[in-house]
C-alpha positions as CSV (number, residue, x, y, z in Angstrom):
1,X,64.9,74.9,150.7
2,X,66.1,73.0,148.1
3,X,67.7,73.8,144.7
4,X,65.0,73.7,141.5
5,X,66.4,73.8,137.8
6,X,62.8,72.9,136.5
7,X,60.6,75.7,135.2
8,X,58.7,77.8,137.7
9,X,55.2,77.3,137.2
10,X,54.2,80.5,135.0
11,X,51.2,80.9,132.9
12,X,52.3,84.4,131.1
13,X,55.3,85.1,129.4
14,X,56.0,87.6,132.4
15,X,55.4,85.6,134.7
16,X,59.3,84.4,134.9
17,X,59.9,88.2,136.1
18,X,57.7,88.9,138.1
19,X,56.7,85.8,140.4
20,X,59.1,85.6,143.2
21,X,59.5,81.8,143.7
22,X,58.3,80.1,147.1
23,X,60.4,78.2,148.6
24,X,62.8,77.3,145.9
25,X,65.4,78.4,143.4
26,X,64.0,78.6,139.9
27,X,64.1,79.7,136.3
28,X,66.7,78.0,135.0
29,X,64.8,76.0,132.6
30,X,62.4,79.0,131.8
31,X,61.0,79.2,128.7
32,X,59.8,82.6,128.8
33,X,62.4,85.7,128.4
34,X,61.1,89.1,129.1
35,X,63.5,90.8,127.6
36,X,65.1,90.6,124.2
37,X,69.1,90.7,124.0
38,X,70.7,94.3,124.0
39,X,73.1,93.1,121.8
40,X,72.7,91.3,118.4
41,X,74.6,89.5,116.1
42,X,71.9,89.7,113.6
43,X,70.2,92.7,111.6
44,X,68.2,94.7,113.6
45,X,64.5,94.2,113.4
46,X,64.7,97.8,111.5
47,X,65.4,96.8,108.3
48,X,66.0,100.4,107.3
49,X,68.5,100.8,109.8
50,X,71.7,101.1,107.0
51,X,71.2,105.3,106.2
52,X,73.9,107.9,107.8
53,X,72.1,109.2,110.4
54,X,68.9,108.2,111.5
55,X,65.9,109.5,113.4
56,X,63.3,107.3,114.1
57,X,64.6,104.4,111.4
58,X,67.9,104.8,113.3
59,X,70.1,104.5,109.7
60,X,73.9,103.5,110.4
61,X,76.7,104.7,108.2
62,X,76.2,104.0,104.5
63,X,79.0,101.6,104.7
64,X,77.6,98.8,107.4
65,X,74.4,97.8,108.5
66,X,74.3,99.4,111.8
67,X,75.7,102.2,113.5
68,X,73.1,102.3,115.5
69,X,70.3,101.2,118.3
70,X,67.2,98.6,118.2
71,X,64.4,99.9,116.2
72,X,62.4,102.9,118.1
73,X,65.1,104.6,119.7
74,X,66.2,108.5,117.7
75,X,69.7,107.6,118.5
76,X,71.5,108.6,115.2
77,X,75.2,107.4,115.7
78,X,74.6,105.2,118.7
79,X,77.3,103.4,120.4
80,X,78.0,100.4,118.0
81,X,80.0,99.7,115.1
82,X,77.9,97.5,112.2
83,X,78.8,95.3,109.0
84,X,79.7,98.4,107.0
85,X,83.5,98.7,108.8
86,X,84.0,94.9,108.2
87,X,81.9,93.7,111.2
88,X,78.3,92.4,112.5
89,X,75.8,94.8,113.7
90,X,76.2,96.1,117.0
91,X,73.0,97.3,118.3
92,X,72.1,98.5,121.4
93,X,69.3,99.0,124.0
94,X,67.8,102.1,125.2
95,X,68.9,102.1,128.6
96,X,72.7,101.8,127.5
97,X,72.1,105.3,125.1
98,X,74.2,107.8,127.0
99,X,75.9,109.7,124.2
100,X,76.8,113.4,124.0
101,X,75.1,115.5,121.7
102,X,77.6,116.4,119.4
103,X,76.4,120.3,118.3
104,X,72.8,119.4,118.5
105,X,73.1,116.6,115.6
106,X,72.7,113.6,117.7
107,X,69.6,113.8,120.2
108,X,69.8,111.4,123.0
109,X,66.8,110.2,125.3
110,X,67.5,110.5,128.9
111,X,67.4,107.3,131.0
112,X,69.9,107.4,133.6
113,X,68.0,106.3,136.0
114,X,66.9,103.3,134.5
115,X,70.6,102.6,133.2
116,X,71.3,103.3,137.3
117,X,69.3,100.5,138.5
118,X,70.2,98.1,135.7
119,X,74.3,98.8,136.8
120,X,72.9,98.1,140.7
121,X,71.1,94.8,140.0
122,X,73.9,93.9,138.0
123,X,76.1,94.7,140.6
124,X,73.9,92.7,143.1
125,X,73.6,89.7,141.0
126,X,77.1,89.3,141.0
127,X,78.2,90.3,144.2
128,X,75.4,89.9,147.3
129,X,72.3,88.0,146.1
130,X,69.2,87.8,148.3
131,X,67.2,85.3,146.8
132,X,67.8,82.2,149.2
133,X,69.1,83.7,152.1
134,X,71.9,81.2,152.8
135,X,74.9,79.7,151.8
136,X,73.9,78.8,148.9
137,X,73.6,82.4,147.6
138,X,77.5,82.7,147.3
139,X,76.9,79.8,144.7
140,X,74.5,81.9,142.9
141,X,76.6,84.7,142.5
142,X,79.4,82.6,141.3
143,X,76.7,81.3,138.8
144,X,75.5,84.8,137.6
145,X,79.0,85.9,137.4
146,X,80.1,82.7,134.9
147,X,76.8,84.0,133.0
148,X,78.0,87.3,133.0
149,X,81.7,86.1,131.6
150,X,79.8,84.3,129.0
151,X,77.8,87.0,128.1
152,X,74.5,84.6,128.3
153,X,71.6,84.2,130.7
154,X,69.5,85.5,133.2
155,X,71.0,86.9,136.8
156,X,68.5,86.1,139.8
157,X,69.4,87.7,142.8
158,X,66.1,89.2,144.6
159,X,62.6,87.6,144.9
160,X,61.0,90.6,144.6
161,X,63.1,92.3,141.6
162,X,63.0,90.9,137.9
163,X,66.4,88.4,136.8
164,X,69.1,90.8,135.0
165,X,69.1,89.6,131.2
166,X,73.2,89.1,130.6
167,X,74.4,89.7,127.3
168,X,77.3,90.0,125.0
169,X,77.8,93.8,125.5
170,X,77.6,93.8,129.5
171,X,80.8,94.9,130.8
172,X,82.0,91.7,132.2
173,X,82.0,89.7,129.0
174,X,85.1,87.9,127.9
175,X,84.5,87.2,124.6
176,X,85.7,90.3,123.0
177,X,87.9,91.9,121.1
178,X,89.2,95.0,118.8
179,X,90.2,95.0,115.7
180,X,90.5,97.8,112.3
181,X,88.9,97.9,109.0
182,X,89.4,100.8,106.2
183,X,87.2,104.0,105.9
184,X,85.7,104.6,102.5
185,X,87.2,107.9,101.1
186,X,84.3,108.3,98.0
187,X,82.5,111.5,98.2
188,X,79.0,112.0,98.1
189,X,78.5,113.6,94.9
190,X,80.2,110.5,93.6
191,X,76.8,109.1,94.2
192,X,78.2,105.1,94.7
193,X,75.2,102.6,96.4
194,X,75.9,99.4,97.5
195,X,73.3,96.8,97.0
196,X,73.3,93.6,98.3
197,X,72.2,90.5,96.7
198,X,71.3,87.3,98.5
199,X,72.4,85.8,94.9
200,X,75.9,84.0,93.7
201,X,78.7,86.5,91.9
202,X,77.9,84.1,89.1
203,X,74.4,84.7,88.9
204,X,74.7,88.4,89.0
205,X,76.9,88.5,86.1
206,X,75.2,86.5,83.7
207,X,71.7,88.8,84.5
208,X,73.9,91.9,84.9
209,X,71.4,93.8,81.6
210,X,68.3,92.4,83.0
211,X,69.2,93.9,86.7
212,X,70.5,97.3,85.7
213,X,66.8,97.5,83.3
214,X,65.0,96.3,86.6
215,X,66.7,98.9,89.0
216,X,65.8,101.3,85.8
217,X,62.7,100.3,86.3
218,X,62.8,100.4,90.1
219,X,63.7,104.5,89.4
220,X,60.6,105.0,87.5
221,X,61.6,104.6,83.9
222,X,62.7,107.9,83.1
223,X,64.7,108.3,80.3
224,X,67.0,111.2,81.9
225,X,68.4,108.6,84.5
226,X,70.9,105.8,83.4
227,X,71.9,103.4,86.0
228,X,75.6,102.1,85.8
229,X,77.3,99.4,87.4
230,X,80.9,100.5,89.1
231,X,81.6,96.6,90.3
232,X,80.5,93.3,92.0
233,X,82.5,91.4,94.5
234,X,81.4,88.3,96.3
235,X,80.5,88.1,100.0
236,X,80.2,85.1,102.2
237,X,77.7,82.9,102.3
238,X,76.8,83.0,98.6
239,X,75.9,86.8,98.9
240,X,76.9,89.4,96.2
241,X,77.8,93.2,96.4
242,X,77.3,95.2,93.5
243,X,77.8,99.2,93.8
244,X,75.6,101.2,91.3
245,X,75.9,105.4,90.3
246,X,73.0,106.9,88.5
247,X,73.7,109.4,85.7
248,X,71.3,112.2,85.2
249,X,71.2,114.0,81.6
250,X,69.6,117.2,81.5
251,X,68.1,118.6,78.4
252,X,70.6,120.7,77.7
253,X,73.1,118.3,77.3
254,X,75.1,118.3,80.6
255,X,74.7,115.7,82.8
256,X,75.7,114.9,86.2
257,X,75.7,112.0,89.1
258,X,72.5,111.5,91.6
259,X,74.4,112.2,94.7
260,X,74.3,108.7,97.1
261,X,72.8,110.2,100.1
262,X,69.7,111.4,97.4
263,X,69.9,107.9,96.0
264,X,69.6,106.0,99.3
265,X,66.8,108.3,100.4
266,X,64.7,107.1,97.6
267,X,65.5,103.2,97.7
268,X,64.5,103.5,101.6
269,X,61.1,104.5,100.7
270,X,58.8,102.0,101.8
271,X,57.2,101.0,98.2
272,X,60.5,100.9,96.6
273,X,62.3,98.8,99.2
274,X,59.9,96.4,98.5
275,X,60.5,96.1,95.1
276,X,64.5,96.1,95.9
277,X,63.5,92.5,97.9
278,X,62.0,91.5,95.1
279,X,64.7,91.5,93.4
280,X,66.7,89.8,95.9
281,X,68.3,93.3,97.7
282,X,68.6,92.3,101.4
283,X,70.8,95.9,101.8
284,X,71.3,98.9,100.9
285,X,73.6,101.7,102.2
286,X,75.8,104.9,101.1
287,X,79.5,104.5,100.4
288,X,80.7,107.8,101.3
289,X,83.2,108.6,103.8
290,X,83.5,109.8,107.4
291,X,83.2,113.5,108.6
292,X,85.8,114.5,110.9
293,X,83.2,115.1,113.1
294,X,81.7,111.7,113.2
295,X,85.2,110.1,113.1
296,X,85.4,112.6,116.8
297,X,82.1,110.9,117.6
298,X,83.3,107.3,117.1
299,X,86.5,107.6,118.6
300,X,85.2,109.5,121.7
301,X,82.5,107.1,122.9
302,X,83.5,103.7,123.4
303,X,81.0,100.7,122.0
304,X,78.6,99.4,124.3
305,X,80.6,96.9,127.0
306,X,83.8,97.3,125.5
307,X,86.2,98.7,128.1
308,X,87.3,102.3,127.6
309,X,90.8,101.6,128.6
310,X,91.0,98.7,126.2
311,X,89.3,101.1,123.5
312,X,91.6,104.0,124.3
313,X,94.9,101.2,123.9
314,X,93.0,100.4,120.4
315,X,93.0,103.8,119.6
316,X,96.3,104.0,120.5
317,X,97.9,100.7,118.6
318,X,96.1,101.8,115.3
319,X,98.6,101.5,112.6
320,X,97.3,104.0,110.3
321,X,94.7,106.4,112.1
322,X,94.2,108.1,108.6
323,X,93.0,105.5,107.0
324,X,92.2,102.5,109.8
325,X,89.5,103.1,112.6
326,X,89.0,100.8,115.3
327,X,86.5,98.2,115.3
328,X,84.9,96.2,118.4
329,X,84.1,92.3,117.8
330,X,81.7,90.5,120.5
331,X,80.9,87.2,120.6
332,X,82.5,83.9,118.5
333,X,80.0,84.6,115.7
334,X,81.2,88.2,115.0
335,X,84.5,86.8,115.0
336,X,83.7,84.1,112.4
337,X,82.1,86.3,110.0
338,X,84.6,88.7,110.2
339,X,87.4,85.3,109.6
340,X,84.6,84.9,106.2
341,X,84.9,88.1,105.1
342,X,89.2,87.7,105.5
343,X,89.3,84.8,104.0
344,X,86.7,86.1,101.1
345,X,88.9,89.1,100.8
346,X,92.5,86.8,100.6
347,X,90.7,84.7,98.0
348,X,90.1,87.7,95.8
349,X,93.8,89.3,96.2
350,X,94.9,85.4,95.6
351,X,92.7,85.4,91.8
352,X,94.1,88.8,91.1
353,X,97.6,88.4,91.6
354,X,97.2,85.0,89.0
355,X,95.4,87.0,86.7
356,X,98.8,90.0,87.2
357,X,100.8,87.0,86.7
358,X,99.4,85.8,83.6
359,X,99.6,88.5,82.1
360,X,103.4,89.0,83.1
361,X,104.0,86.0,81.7
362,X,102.3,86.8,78.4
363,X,104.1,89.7,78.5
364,X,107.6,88.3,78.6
365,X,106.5,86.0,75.5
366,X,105.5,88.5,73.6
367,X,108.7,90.6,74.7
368,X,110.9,87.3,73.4
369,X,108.9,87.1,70.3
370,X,109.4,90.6,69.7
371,X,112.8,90.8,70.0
372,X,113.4,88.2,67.9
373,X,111.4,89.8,64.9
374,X,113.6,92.4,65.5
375,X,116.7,91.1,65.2
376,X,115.2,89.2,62.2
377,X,114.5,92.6,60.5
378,X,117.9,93.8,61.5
379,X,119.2,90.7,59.3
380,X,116.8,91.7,56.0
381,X,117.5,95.2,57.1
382,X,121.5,94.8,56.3
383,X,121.2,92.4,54.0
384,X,119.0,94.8,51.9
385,X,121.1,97.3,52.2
386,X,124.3,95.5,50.6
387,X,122.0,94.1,47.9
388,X,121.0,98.0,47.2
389,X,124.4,99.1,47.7
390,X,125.3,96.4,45.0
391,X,122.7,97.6,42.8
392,X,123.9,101.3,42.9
393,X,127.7,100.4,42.2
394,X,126.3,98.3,38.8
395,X,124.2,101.2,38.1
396,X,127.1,103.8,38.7
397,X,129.3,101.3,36.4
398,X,126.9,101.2,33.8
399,X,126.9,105.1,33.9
400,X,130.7,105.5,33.9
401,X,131.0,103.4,30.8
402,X,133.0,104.8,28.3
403,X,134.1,108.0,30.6
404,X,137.6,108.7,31.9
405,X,138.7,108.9,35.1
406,X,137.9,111.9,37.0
407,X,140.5,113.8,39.3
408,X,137.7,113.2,42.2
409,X,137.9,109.8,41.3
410,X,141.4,109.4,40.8
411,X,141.5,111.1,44.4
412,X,139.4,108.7,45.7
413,X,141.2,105.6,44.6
414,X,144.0,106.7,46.3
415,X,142.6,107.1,49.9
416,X,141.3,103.5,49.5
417,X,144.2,102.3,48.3
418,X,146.1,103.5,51.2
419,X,144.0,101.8,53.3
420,X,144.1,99.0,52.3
421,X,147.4,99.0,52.2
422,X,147.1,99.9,56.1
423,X,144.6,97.0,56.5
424,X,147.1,94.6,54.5
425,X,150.3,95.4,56.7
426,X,151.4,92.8,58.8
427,X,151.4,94.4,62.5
428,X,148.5,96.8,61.7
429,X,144.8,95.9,61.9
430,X,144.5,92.9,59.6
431,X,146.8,90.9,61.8
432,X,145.3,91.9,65.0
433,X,141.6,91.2,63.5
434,X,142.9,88.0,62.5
435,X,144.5,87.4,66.5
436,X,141.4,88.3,67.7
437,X,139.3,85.9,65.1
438,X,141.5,82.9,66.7
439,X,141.6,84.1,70.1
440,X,137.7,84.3,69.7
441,X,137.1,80.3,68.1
442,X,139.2,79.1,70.4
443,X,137.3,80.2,73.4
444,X,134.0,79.4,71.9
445,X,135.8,75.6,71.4
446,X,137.0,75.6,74.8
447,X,133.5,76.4,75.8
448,X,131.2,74.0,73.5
449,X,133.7,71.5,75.0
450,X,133.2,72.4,78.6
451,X,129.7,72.5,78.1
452,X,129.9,68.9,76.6
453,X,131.5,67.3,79.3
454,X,129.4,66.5,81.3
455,X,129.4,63.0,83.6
456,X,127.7,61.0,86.3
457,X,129.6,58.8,88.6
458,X,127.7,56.0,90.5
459,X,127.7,56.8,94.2
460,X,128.9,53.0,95.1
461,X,131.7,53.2,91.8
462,X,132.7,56.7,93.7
463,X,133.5,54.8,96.5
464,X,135.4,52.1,94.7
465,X,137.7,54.3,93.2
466,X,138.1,56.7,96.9
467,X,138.9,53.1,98.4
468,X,141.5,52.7,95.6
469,X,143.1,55.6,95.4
470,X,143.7,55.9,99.2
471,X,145.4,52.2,98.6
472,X,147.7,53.3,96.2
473,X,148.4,56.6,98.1
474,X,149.1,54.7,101.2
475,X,151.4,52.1,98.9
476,X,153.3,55.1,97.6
477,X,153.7,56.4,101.4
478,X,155.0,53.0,102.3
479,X,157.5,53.2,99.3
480,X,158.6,56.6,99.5
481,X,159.5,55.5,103.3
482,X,161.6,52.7,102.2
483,X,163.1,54.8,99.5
484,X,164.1,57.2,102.7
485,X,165.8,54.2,104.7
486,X,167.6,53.4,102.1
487,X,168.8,56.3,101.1
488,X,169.8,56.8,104.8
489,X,171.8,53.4,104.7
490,X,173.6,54.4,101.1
491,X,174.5,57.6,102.7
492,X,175.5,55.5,105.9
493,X,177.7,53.0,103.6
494,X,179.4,56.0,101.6
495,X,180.3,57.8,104.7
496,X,182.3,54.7,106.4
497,X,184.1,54.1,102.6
498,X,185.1,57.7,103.1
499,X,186.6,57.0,106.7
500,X,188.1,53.4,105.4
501,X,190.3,55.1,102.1
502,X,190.9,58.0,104.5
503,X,192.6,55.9,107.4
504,X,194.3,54.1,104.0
505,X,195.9,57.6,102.7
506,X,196.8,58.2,106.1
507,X,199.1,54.6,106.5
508,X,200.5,54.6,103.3
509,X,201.8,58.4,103.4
């Protein structure tokens, strides 16, 4: 036996899994798959699959495009986590289904012994292949157990017994990892449905009118409804979300939201999806927020090939289980569309906090112009009321003239002149308003002048003048060193003069 990477000679598309190869080790090179991926990055071929909870259309949470399974399973919740959390749908197969029923709600299809043999080929494939019967077996399984790290390829290990398809969600993947996004908290009688647009944010804002008359339109043209748009807010790859309520006016006056649940029921209708694609909707779903019950669901069952223990530590590690719920991310392409979304996201946050800070900004100058107009009208203010106050003492003169003086008056004329008297005195208030006047202009001198003096040395002129001063400081050393010897001599000198005329005294006595 030798090895064979060429394609086995097959003329059906089955024929890959189900001819056992003679002689040879084949189906590397196979063109022909049998089975399609249990896990997918993509949208499910169900392109209904976005409701709450499904039956037969297997609708995910009106957030994401899938909780859910492949198209024709009655799996309502399923064991993924779509688009709707922050992440890429995470669909899977039939035979990976094994959910509780949670009160009768979610209906599962039973299939344990098909999930049984798929768990003991795999285990084969990677352990104890049988296909060649040699050595070269222990290769193989080293081979199937790369694929299965990879989360890629086929796993041959019997002649008789189909390859085992590897994908992203089997267990022994390595490509995976957890992460949290944030749980709507609308209600469903808010009635909010997000639609999204394979068009630019830009586009849908300059046709805003003509799309909220076409989804009019799209609700049959009935004057009772009014469609309303709550907001738009880019997506990667030059998608657009826009989030729509319906108003419904009654003929009584009153009126009231459609709730979302009712609203998303009629858009998945089969007529009226297609003329949502028409208009360039490629999904629509609910916004409305978890039950505790579902949040129970999610938490319990861990996503297809995701770990439980690693699920239960990302249960554990959530920073915020309130308002955070764990996440599972497969594959290098779920992890770059979730690094589109973040970096979508930080780009929005980034042109809202400039538009906050331009209007801070324009705040703060109209805070400066405003307080200067104020102080302005301050200024008029007192210097209208002097001019009126010089108004009313003409007036009053004019309207004393001729009278005599009045005891009030007289009364009056006193207090002020005993005040100014007190005003006048030479160690009451005049003199200490005038200290205070002078004490005042000469600190406002001392300061202009400070503030004037300002210079700029040349770092190479700065070094001039260090090397100087240090020459003349060491000059001075020198000279107050001589100016110490000598003094030590002159004190020398003086002290043998006083021996000399003492000895003298001393003969001549």
């Amino acid at each position: 036996m030798a090895f064979n990477f060429g394609a086995p000679s097959a003329t059906s598309g089955t024929a890959a899994a189900t001819a056992a190869p003679t002689g040879g080790f084949g189906g590397f090179g196979t063109t022909s798959t049998t089975a399609g991926s249990a896990f997918s990055f993509s949208t499910p071929a169900n392109t209904g699959a976005t409701g709450l909870f499904g039956g037969t259309q297997n609708k995910g949470f009106g957030f994401g495009t899938g909780f859910g399974t492949t198209a024709g399973t009655s799996t309502g919740l399923g064991t993924g986590l779509g688009t709707g959390l922050g992440f890429g749908g995470f669909n899977t197969q039939q035979q990976q289904q094994q959910q509780t029923t949670l009160g009768g709600l979610f209906s599962q299809p039973t299939q344990a012994p098909t999930q049984s043999n798929q768990l003991i080929n795999t285990a084969s494939a990677l352990s104890a292949p049988t296909l060649l019967g040699d050595e070269r077996d222990a290769i193989l399984a080293k081979w199937n157990q790369l694929q299965a790290f990879w989360g890629t390829g086929k796993g041959y290990f019997n002649n008789n017994i189909p390859p085992v398809e590897f994908t992203q969600e089997n267990p022994f993947c390595r490509f995976k990892a957890v992460g949290y996004s944030c749980m709507p908290n609308n209600k469903d009688e808010d009635g909010l449905v997000v639609l999204v647009f394979n068009k630019k944010e830009t586009d849908i804002r300059s046709q805003q009118q003509q799309l909220v008359e076409s989804l009019h339109k799209v609700l049959g043209g009935n004057q009772t409804l009014t469609v309303n748009v709550e907001g738009i807010k880019t997506l990667p790859d030059d998608q657009t979300e826009v989030v729509i309520y319906v108003v419904e006016r009654s003929p009584n006056g009153t009126s009231r939201r459609v709730p979302a649940t009712t609203l998303y029921a009629y858009f998945e209708q089969t007529n009226i999806k297609t003329q949502l694609q028409q208009l360039g909707v490629t999904l629509s779903m609910t916004r409305t927020e978890l039950s505790p019950a579902q949040i129970k669901q999610l938490l319990q069952n861990p996503p297809a090939g995701v770990d439980p223990i690693i699920w239960e530590q990302a249960k554990v590690d959530n920073p915020d289980s309130e308002k955070l719920i764990p996440v599972p991310m497969v594959g290098f392409k779920e992890l770059l569309r979730r690094l589109k979304v973040q970096d979508q996201m930080t780009k929005q946050h980034q042109t809202r906090l400039d538009i906050i800070s331009e209007d801070i900004s324009e705040l703060q100058k109209n805070q400066t112009t405003t307080m200067a107009k104020i102080a302005q009208y301050k200024r008029k203010l007192m210097d209208l009321s002097h001019r009126t106050l010089q108004v009313l003492i003409k007036q009053e003169i004019q309207r004393k003239s001729g009278y005599a003086i009045q005891a009030d008056e007289e009364q009056l004329r006193v207090q002020l002149d005993t005040i100014q008297c007190e005003l006048n005195a030479p160690t009451q208030f005049k003199g200490r308003l005038n200290e205070l006047m002078s004490q005042i202009r000469m600190q406002n001198h001392f300061g202009a002048v400070k503030s004037e003096e300002r210079y700029y040395i040349d770092a190479d002129l700065l070094r001039e003048i260090k090397q100087h001063l240090k020459q003349q400081q060491e000059g001075l050393s020198h000279l107050i060193s001589i100016i110490k010897d000598d003094l030590e001599d002159i004190k020398l000198v003086e002290h043998g003069l006083n021996e000399t005329i003492h000895i003298r005294g001393g003969v001549f006595s």
